[in-house]
C-alpha positions as CSV (number, residue, x, y, z in Angstrom):
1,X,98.3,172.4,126.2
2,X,96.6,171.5,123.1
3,X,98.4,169.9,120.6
4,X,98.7,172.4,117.7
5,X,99.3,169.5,114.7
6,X,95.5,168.2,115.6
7,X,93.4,171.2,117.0
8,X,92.8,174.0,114.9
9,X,91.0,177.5,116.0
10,X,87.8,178.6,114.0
11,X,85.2,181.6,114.7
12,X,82.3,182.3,114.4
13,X,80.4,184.7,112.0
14,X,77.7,185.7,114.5
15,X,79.6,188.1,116.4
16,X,79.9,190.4,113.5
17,X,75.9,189.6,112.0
18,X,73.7,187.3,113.6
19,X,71.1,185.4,111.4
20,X,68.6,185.0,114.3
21,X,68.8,188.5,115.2
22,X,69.3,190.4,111.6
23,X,69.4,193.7,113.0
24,X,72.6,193.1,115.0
25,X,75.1,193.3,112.8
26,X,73.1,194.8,109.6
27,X,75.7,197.1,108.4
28,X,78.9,195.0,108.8
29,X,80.0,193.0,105.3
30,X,81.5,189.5,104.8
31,X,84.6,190.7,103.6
32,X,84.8,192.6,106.8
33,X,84.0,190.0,108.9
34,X,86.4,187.0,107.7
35,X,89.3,189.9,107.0
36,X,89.3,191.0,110.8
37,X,88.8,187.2,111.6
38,X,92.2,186.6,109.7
39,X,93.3,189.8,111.5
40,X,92.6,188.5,115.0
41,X,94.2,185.5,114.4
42,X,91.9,182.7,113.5
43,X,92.2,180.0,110.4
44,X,88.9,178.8,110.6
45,X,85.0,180.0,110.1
46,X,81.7,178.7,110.3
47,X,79.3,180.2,107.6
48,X,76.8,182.9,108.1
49,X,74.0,184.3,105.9
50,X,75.8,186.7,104.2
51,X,78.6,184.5,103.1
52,X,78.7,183.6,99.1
53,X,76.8,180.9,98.2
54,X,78.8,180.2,95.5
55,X,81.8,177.5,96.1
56,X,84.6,179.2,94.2
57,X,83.5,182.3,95.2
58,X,83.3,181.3,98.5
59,X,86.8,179.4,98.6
60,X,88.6,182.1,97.2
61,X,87.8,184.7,99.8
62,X,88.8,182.2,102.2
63,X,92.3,181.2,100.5
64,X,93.5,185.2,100.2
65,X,93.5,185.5,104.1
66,X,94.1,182.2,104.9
67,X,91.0,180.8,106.5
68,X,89.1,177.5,105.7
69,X,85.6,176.2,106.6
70,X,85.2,174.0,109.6
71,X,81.1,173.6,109.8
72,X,77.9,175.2,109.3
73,X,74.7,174.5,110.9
74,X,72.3,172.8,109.3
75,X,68.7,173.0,111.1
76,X,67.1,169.8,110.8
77,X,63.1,169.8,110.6
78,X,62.1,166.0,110.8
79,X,58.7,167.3,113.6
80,X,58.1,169.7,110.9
81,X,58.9,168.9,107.6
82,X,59.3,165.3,107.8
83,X,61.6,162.9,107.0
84,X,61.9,162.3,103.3
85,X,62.7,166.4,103.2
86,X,64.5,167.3,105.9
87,X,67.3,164.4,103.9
88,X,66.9,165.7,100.7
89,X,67.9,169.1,102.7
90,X,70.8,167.7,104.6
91,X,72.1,166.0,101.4
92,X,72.5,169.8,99.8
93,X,74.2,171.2,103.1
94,X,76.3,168.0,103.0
95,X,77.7,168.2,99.7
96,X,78.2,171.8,100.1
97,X,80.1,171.6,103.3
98,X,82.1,168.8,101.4
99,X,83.1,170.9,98.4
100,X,84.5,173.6,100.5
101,X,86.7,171.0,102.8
102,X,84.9,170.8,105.7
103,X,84.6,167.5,107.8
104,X,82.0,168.1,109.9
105,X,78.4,169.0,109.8
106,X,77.0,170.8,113.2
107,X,72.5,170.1,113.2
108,X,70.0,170.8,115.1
109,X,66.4,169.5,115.4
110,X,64.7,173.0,115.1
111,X,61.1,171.4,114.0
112,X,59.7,172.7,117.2
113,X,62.5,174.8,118.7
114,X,61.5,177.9,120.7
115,X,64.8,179.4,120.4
116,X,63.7,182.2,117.8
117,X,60.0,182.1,119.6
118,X,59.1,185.7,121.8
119,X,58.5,183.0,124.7
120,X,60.4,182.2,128.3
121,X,63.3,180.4,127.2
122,X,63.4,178.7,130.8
123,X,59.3,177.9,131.1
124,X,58.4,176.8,127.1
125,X,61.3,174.0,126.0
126,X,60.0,171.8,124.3
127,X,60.0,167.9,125.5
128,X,60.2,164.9,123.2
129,X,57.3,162.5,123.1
130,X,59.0,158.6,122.6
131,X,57.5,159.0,118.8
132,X,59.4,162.1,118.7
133,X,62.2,160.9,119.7
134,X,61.9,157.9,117.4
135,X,61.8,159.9,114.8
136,X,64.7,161.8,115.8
137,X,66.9,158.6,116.1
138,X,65.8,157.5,113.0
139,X,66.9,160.9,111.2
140,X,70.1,161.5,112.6
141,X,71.4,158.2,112.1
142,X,70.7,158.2,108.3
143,X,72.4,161.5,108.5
144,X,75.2,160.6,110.0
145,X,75.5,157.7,107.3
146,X,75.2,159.9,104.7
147,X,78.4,161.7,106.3
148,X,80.3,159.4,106.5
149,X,79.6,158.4,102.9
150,X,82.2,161.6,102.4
151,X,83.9,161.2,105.5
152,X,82.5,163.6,107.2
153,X,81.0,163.6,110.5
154,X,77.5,164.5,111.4
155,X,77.3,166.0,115.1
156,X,74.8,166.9,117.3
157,X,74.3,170.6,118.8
158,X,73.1,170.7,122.5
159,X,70.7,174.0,122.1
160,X,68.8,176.2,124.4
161,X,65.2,176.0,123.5
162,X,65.1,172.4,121.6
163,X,64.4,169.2,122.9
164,X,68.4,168.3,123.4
165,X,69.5,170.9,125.8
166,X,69.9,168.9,129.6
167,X,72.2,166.7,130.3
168,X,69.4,164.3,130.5
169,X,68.7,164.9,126.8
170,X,72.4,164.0,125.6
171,X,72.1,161.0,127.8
172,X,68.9,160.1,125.8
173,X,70.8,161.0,122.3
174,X,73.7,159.2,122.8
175,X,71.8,156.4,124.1
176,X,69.5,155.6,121.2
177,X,71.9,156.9,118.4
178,X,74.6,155.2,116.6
179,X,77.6,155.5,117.8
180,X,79.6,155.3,115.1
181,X,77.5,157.4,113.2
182,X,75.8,160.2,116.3
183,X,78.4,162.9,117.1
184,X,78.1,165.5,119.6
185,X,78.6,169.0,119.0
186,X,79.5,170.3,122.9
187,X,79.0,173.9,123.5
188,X,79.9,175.6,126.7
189,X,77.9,178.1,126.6
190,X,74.3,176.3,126.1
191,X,75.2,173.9,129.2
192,X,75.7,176.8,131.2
193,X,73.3,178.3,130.1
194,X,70.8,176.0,130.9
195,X,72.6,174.7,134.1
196,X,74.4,171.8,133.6
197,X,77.0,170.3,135.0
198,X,79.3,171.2,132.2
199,X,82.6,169.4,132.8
200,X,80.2,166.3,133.4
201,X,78.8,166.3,130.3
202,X,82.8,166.9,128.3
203,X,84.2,163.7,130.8
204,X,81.2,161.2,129.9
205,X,80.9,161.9,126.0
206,X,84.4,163.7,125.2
207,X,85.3,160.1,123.2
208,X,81.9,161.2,121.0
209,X,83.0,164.8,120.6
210,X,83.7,165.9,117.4
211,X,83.1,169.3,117.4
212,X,83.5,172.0,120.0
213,X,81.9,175.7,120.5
214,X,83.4,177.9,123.3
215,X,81.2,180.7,124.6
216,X,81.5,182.2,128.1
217,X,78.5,183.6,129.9
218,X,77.6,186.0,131.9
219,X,75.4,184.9,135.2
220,X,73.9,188.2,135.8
221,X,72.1,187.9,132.7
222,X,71.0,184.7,133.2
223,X,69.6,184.7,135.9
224,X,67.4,187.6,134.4
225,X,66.8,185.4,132.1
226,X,65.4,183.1,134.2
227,X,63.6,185.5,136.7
228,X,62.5,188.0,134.3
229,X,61.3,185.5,131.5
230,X,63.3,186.3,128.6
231,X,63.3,184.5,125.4
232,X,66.6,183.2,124.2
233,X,66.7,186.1,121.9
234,X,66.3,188.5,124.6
235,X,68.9,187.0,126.3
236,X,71.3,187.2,123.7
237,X,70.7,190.7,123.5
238,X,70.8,191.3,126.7
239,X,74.6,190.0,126.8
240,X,74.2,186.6,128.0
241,X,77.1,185.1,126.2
242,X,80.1,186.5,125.5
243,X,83.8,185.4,124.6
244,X,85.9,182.9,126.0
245,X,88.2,185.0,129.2
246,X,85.1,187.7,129.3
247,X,82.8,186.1,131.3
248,X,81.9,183.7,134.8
249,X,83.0,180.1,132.7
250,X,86.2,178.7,133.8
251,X,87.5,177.0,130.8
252,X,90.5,175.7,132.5
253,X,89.3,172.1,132.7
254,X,87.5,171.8,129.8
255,X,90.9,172.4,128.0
256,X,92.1,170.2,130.2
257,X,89.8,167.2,129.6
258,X,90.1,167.6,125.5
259,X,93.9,167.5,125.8
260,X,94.0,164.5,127.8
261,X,91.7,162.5,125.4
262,X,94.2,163.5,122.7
263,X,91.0,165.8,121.2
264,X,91.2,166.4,117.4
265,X,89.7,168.6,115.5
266,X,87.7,172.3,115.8
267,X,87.3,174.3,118.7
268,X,85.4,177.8,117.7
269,X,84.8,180.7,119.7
270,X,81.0,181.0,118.6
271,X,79.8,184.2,121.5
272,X,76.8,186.1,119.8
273,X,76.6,189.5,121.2
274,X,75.1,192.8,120.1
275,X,78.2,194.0,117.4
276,X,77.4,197.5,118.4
277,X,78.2,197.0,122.2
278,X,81.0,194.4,121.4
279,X,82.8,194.8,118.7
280,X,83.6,191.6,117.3
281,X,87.2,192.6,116.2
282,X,88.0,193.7,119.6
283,X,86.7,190.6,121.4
284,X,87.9,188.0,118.5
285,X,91.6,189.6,119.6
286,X,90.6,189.0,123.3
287,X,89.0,185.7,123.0
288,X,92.4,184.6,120.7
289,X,94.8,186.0,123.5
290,X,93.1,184.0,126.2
291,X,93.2,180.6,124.4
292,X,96.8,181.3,123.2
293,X,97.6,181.8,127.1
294,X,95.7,178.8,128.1
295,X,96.5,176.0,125.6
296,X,99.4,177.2,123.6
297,X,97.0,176.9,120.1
């Protein structure tokens, strides 16, 4: 059982609209979406587009039903933008994030990610060159210093379609980052997804973990995916990912593992799916029912 005075339960916004896929989702409002979040249970949210930009705003539709911020992603473009302004853009989202109480910042290197591309998912990932990957060390550990300069942490997300999505990949993260400044954002559903050896990954790094996504899959589509040569876009519409007690994932040891290392901090059920064949309220109240059941949260 997780202990309920250190690990809190967030959701995720893309359930109800998804900014990758704008279409899904379209006619259903913020208000909706963080109300039936309150409904289902949940006290936390990551941010999507249609949240208010505005702080107080912001804050205030939070506070009435009881929510809080726990992260938002911030897409880091150091192979595309460069260095000098993908900082400048972290130091907004930072100081952002910060205003509205959150202690953690979820990024990922999207410079040259294929994940929004109309291309095979499984035969186009992209593969860091050692100045790449220079470049990439060099980035993320200013930007985790610069989190930590609000005591925040700045944590990595695994992703389909980007140059950190192996096992192989983290290794290489976590190898030539800073420690004390490199977090990993672990996410069940992109390991699975790309066929890792999940509970590997959560044992070796879970000391590093500061952030954690839960999203169940579904192999069937998957292995469409990977046969058919879907992008990662079709996949998600497809129903690859769903919510945590809907799919083929057994979550049983990763709960397991976190609670043993005395795990503090977020987990958020973050399962992108079309709202209009899942509708988020329903699965939210299932996904909440089936952690309840297996951690006591």
């Amino acid at each position: 059982m997780l202990n309920k005075d250190k690990v809190f339960l967030a959701i995720a916004p893309i359930a109800w609209t998804n900014d990758d896929l704008p279409d899904l989702g379209a006619e259903n409002t913020f208000e909706q979406c963080v109300s039936e979040m309150a409904l289902a249970g949940f006290t936390g949210s990551e941010i999507g587009n249609k949240y208010p930009k505005d702080v107080d705003v912001l804050k205030h539709k939070l506070d009435v039903r009881g929510m809080r911020i726990c992260n938002a992603w911030f897409s880091s473009l150091l192979l595309s933008e460069g260095y000098d302004a993908t900082i400048e853009a972290f130091i907004k989202h930072r100081d952002f994030l910060h205003a509205l109480g959150a202690r953690v910042i979820g990024a990922s290197e999207q410079g040259n990610s294929i994940q929004g591309k109309p291309v095979s998912i499984f035969g186009e990932k992209p593969v860091y060159t050692d100045e790449q990957w220079e470049l990439i060390r060099k980035g993320f550990n200013k930007m985790g210093e610069l989190a930590r300069e609000k005591d925040m942490y700045f944590t990595v997300h695994h992703h389909m379609g980007t140059g950190v999505q192996t096992a192989e990949e983290i290794d290489k993260l976590m190898e030539i980052t800073d420690p004390n400044l490199v977090y990993l954002l672990f996410d069940t559903g992109h390991l699975s997804f790309s066929g890792e050896d999940v509970v590997g990954v959560l044992k070796k790094y879970v000391n590093r973990i500061k952030h954690v996504h839960l999203k169940d899959i579904r192999k069937n589509v998957i292995e469409d995916a990977k046969t058919k040569g879907y992008s990662f876009l079709d996949a998600v519409r497809a129903g690859s990912f769903t919510v945590p007690g809907d799919g083929d994932f057994d979550f049983t040891p990763v709960f397991d593992i976190l609670d043993e290392a005395g795990y503090e901090g977020w987990v958020v059920v973050e399962a992108e799916q079309d709202p209009a064949k899942a509708n988020p309220f329903e699965y939210a109240v299932k996904a909440r029912s089936y952690i309840r059941e297996k951690t006591g949260l």
